[in-house]
VOGU-3710 file (C-alpha; in Angstrom, 3 decimals, decimal comma):
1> xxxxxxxxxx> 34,942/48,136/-8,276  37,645/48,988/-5,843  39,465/45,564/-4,712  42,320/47,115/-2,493  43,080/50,325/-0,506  46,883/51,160/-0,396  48,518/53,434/2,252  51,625/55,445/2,624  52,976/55,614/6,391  54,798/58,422/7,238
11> xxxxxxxxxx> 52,324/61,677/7,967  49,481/59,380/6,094  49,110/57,255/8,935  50,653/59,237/11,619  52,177/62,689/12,146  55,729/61,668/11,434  56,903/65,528/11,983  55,941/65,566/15,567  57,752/61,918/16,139  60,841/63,674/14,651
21> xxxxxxxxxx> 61,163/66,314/16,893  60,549/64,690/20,116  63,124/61,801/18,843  65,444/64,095/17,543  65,454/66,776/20,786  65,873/63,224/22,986  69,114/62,616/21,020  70,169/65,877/21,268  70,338/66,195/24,825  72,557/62,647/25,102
31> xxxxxxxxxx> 74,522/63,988/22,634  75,389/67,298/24,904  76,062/65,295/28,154  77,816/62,493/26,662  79,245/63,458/23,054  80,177/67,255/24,398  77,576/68,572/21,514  75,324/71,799/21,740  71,912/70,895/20,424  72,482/73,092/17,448
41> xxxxxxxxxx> 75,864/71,192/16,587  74,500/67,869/16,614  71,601/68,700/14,392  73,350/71,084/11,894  75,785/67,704/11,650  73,345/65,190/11,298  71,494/67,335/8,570  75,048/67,220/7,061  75,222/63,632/6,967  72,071/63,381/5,804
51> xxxxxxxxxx> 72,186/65,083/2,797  75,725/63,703/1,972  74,512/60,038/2,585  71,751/61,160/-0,362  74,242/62,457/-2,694  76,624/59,271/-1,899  73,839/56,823/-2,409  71,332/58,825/-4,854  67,528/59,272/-4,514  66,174/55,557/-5,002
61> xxxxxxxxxx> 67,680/53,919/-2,072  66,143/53,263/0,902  69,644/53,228/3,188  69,591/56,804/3,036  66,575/56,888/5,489  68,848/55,081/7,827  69,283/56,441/11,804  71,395/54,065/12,718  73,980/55,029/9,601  73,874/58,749/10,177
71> xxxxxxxxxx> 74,448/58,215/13,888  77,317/56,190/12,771  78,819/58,388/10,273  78,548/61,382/13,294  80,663/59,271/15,988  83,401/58,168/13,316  83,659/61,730/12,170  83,866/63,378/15,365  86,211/60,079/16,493  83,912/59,000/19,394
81> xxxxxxxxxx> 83,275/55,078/19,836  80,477/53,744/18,049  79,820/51,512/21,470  78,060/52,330/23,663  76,738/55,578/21,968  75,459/54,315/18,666  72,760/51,707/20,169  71,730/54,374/22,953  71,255/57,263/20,709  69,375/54,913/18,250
91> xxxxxxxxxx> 67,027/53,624/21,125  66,544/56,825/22,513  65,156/58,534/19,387  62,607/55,475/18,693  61,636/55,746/22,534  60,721/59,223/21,932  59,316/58,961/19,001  56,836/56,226/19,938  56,022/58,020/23,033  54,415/61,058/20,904
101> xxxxxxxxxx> 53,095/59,385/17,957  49,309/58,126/17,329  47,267/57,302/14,703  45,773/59,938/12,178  42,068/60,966/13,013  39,778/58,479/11,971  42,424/56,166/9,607  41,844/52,956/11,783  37,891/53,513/11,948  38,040/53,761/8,081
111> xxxxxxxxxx> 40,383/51,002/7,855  37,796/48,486/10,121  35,231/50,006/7,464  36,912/48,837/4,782  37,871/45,468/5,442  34,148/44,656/6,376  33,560/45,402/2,662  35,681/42,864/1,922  38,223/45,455/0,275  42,413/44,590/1,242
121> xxxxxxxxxx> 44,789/46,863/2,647  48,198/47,614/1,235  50,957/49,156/2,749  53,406/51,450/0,372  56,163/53,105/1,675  59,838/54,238/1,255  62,358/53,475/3,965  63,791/50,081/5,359  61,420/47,541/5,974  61,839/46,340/9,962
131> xxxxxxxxxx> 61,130/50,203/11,134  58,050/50,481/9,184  57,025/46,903/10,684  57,236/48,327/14,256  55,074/51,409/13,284  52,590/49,154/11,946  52,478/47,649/15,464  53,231/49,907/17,687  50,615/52,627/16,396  48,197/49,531/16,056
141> xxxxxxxxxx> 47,314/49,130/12,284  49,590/45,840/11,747  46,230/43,735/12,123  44,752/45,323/9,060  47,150/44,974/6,512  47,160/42,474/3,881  50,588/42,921/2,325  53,097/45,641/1,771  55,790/46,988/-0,120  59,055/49,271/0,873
151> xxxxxxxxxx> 60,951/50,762/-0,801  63,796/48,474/0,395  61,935/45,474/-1,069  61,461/47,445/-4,358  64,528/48,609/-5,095  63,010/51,608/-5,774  61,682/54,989/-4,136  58,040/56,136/-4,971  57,164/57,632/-7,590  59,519/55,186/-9,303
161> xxxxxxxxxx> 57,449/52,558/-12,099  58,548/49,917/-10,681  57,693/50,648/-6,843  53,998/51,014/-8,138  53,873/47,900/-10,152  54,847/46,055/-7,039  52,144/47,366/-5,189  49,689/46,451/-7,790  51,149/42,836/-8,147  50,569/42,408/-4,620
171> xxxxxxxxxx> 46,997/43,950/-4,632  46,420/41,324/-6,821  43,887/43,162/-8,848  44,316/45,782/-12,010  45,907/49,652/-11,668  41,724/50,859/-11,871  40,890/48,438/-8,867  43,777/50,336/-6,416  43,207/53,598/-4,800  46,967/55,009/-3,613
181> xxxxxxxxxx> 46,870/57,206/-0,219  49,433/59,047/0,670  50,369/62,944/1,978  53,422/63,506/-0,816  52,231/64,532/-3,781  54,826/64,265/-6,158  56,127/60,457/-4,666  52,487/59,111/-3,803  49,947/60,783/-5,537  51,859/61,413/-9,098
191> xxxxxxxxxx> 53,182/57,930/-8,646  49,702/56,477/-8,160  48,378/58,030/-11,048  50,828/57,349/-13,729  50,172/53,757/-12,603  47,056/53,965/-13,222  45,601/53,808/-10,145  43,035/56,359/-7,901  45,456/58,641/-6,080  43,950/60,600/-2,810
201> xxxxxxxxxx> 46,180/63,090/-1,479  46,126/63,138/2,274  46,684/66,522/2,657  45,638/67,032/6,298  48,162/70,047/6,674  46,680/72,186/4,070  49,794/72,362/2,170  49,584/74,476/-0,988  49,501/71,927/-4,158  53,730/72,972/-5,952
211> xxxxxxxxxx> 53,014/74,177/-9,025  55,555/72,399/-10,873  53,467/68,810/-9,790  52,405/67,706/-13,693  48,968/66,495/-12,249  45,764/67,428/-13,788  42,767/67,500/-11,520  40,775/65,112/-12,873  43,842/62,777/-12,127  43,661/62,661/-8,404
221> xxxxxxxxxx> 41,542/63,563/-4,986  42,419/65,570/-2,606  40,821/65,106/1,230  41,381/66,571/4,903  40,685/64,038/7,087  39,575/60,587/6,466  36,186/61,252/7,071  35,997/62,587/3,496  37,231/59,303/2,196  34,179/56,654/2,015
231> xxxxxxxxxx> 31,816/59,179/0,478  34,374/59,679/-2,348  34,864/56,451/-3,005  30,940/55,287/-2,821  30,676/57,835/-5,601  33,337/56,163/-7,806  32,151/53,725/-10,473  31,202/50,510/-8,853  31,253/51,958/-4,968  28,937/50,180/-2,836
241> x> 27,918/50,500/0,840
//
C-alpha cells in the first residue's frame, strides 16, 4: 500500500525553464544599463561562473545552485560594488521569475486527491532550502506538504544514497510504500529506484529516455501529465480508490 507520495520541484512542479528565462532576460537588461553589459556578455559570464563554482565546489553541494553567489562572483570580477547591485539583480530575477511561473497541469488537483486518501506528501529536491520554501508558497502547494528534504539538508545531491534514505526516514514508511516523482531521470528516477522505491518519471517534455540511464523498464513509470498518475497507481499492489 502506498503511504507517501514524494515530489521533485523544479520542472516537476512547475516549468522551471520558462522562470529562467524571464528571470534571467530581467537581469540582463539591469546589467546593460547599470553594469555597462551586452545581454550576451552577462550571460556567457554567468554561465562561466557557473560552471567554475561546480568544479570549485563538486557535484553534491547545494551552494552551487546559488544566484546570489554567482551574481557575486560577476561584480567582484568585473570590480563593480556588490551594493547596491547584488540585492537588485537578485530581486529582480525572483520578481520575474514568479511573475511567469504556475503550477504543472493538474499536480495540485492530484495532490488534493491524494491527501483525501490519507496518503502524505514529500518534498525532494536539490538546491538551498529557503528558495524552494518560497516556491512552495508562492506557486501554492506549501499547504500540502508533509515534510521535505533538500539537498542542503542532506548533504547530498539526488541520486546520492543518502539523499534518498532521508526522504524515506521522513516518509516514515518502507522504500516499497514511497513513490519518487520527478522530471530528471538519472537524479530522481534512478535515485528512486535504487532506493527501492516506485519512481515515475515526469516527463511532460517528451524528452528522449539517454541511453546510457542503467534503468530497466520494469524499474520505473513513465507519464505525461498527471492525469496518468492515479490510474497507475490504483493498479499497483494494494491501490485503492
Amino acid at each position: 500500500m502506498i503511504k507517501e507520495v514524494i515530489f521533485d520541484i523544479d520542472d516537476t512542479l512547475y516549468d522551471y525553464e520558462v522562470g529562467d528565462e524571464a528571470g534571467m532576460e530581467r537581469t540582463a537588461v539591469y546589467a546593460e544599463a547599470e553594469l555597462q553589459m551586452s545581454r550576451e556578455e552577462f550571460l556567457a559570464l554567468h554561465e562561466k561562473l557557473r560552471l567554475e563554482t561546480n568544479k570549485r565546489l563538486g557535484m553534491d553541494n547545494a551552494v552551487i545552485h546559488s544566484r546570489s553567489i554567482r551574481l557575486q562572483n560577476m561584480l567582484e570580477l568585473m570590480e563593480k560594488p556588490i551594493f547596491p547591485h547584488l540585492r537588485k539583480m537578485y530581486d529582480l530575477y525572483w520578481q520575474a521569475f514568479f511573475e511567469v511561473c504556475k503550477p504543472e497541469p493538474g499536480c495540485m488537483e492530484l495532490m488534493e486527491k491524494l491527501k483525501k486518501r490519507g496518503i502524505t506528501i514529500g518534498i525532494g529536491t536539490d538546491m538551498t532550502a529557503r528558495m524552494q520554501y518560497e516556491k512552495l508558497e508562492k506557486l501554492g502547494y506549501a499547504p500540502y506538504i508533509n515534510h521535505m528534504v533538500t539537498s542542503q539538508e542532506a548533504g547530498y545531491e539526488k541520486p546520492h544514497r543518502l539523499f534518498m534514505e532521508r526522504c524515506i526516514q521522513k516518509a516514515g514508511c518502507r522504500p516499497e510504500e514511497c513513490i519518487f516523482v520527478g522530471d530528471n531521470i538519472r537524479k530522481d528516477v534512478l535515485g528512486a529506484a535504487n532506493a527501492g522505491m516506485y519512481a515515475v518519471w515526469y516527463n511532460a517534455k517528451c524528452k528522449e529516455r539517454p541511453a546510457d540511464v542503467d534503468l530497466k523498464p520494469e524499474q520505473y513509470h513513465e507519464i505525461r501529465s498527471y492525469q496518468e498518475f492515479l490510474p497507475w497507481m490504483d493498479g499497483l499492489a494494494g491501490g485503492e480508490e
